[in-house]
C-alpha positions as CSV (number, residue, x, y, z in Angstrom):
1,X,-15.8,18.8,-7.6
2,X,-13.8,16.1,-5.6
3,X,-16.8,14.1,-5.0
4,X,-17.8,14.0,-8.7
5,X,-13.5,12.8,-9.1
6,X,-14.0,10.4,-6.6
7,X,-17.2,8.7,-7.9
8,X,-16.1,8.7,-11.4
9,X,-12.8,7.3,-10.0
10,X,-14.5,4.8,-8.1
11,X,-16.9,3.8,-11.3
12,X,-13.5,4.2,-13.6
13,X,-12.4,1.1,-11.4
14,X,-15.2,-1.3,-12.3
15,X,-14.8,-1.0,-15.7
16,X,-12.6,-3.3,-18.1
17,X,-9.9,-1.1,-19.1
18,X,-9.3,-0.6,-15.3
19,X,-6.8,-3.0,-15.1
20,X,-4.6,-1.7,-17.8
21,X,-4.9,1.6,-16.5
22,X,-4.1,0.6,-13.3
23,X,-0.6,-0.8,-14.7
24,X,0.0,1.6,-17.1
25,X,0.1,4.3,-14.1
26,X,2.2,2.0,-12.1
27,X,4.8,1.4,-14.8
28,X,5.2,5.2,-15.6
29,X,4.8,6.1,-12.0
30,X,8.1,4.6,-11.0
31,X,10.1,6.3,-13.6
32,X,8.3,9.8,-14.3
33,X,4.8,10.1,-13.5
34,X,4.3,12.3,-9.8
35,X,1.1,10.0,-9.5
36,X,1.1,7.3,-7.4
37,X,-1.2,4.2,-8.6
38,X,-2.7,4.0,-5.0
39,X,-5.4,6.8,-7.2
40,X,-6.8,3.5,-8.7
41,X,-5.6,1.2,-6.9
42,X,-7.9,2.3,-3.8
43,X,-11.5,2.7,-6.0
44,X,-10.4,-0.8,-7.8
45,X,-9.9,-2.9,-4.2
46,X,-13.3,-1.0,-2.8
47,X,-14.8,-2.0,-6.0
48,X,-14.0,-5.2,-6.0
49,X,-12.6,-6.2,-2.8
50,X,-12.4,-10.4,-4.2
51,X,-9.2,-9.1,-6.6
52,X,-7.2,-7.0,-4.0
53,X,-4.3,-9.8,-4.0
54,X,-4.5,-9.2,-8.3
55,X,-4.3,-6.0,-8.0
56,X,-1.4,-5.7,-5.8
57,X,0.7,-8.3,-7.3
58,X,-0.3,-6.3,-10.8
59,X,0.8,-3.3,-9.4
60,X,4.1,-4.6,-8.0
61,X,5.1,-6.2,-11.4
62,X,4.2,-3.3,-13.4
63,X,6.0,-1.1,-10.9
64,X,9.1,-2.9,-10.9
65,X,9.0,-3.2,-14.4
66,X,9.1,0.9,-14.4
67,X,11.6,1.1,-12.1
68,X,13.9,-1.0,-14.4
69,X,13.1,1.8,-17.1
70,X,14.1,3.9,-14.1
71,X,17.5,2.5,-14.1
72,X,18.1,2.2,-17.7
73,X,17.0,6.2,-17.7
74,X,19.5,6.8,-15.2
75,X,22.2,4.2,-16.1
76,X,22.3,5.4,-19.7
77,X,20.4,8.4,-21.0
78,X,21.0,10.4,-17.5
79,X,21.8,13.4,-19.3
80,X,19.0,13.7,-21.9
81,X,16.4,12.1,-20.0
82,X,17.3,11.9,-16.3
83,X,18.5,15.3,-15.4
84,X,15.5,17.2,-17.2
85,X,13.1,14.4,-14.8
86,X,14.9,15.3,-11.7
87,X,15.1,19.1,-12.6
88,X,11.1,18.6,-12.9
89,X,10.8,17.4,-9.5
90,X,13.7,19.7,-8.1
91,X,16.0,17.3,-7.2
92,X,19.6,19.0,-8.5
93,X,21.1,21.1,-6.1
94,X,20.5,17.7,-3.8
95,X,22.2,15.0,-6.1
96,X,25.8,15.0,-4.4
97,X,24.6,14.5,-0.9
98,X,21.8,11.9,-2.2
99,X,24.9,10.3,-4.0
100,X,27.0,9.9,-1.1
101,X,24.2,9.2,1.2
102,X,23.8,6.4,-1.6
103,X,27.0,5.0,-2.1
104,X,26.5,3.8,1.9
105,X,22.9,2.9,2.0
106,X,22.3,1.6,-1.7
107,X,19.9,-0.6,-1.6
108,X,18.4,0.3,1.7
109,X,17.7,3.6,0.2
110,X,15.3,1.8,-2.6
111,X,13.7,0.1,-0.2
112,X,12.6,3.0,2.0
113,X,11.6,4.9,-1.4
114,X,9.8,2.0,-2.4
115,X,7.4,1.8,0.6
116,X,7.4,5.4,1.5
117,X,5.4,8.2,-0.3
118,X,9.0,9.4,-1.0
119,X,9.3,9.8,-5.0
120,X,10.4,6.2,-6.1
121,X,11.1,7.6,-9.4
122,X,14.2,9.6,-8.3
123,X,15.9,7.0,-6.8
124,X,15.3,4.6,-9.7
125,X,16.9,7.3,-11.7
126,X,20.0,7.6,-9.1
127,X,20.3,3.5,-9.1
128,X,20.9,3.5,-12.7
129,X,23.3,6.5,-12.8
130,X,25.4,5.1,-9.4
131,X,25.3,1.8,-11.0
132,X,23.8,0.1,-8.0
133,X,23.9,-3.5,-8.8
134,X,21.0,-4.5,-11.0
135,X,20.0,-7.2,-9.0
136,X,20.2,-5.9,-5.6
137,X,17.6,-3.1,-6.9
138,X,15.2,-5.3,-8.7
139,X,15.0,-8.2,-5.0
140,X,14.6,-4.7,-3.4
141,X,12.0,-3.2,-5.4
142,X,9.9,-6.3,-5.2
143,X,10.1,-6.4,-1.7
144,X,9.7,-2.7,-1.1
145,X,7.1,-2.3,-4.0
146,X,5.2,-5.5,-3.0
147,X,5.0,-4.9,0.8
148,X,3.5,-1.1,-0.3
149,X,0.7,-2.9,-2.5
150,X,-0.5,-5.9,-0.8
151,X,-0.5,-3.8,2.4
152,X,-2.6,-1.0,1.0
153,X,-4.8,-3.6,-0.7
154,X,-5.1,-6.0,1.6
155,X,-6.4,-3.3,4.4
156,X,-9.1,-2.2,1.9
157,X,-9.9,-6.0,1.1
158,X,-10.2,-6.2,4.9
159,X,-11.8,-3.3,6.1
160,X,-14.0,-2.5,2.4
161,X,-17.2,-0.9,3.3
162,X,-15.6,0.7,7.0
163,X,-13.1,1.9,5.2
164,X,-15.1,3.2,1.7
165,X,-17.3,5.2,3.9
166,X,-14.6,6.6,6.2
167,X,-13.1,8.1,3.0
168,X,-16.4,9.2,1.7
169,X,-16.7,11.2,5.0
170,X,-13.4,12.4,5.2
171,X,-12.8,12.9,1.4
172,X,-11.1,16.2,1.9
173,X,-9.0,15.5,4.6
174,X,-8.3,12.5,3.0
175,X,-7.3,14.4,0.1
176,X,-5.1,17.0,2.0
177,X,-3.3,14.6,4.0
178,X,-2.4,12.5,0.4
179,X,-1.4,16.0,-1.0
180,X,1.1,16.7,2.3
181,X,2.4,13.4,2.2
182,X,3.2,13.4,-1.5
183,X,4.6,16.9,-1.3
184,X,6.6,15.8,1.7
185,X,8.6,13.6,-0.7
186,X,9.0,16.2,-2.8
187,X,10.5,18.2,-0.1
188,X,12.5,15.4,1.4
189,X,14.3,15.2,-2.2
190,X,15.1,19.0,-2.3
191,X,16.3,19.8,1.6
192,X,17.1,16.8,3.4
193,X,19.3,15.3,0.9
């Protein structure tokens, strides 16, 4: 079943609507979505290895652009729409130590989320409800957002067909480790802050 996921992924990316997908999952992933947009990001590079720089920089904008609706979520509408999204990804008990962990790191704090597998959504949330300044997040989340893409793209574009059939061979592993590292953030949210 994971093989027939990945090759309809992977013929999903050749496809004209790939590129609005790919920024529609980007936008919602910074702000609510638990999927990151590496899912087509990855089959669209292999794809097409000629638009990896494209597809990062679309990927950056359109995550950036979420991550503003992020903010806005937290900065405004916390309690109608910002508490039920961190209560989704169990991220209450934790808010007063992330908050005072936040209050010294700030924008450092976007930045790691933003290049980590940690869940940039939550702390696009906490930057709008701890009123980190505005602009400080959005230089931040370019850099932090940016480096992530054009990193991850740029290997692929590199390494294409080495690295295509390393993750056809290793599709499961590939799959569990992903998993690990994206419950990890998940984790990371709940007991270490």
């Amino acid at each position: 079943m994971l093989r027939r996921l990945y090759d309809w992924t992977m013929s999903l990316a050749a496809t004209r609507h790939a590129e609005r997908a790919l920024a529609g999952v980007s936008f919602i992933e910074s702000s609510v979505f638990p999927i990151p947009p590496d899912v087509l990001l990855i089959p669209m590079v292999l794809a097409e290895r000629a638009k990896w720089l494209r597809y990062a920089v679309l990927c950056t904008i359109a995550s950036v652009a979420g991550a503003l609706l992020g903010y806005l979520i937290g900065a405004f509408v916390f309690d109608l729409l910002g508490q039920p999204i961190l209560a989704f990804y169990n991220a209450e008990d934790s808010f007063a130590k992330v908050q005072s962990w936040y209050d010294r790191w700030g924008g450092w704090g976007v930045l790691f989320a933003a290049v980590t597998p940690f869940p940039y959504k939550v702390l696009t949330i906490f930057s709008g409800f701890t009123g980190l300044n505005v602009v400080t997040f959005i230089i931040v989340s370019i850099i932090g957002r940016g480096l992530r893409f054009t990193i991850v793209a740029w290997l692929l574009y590199r390494y294409g067909e080495p690295i295509r059939a390393f993750i056809e061979n290793n599709l499961g592993l590939l799959f569990t480790l992903f998993m690990v590292l994206l419950v990890g953030g998940f984790v990371a949210v709940r007991y270490v802050f």
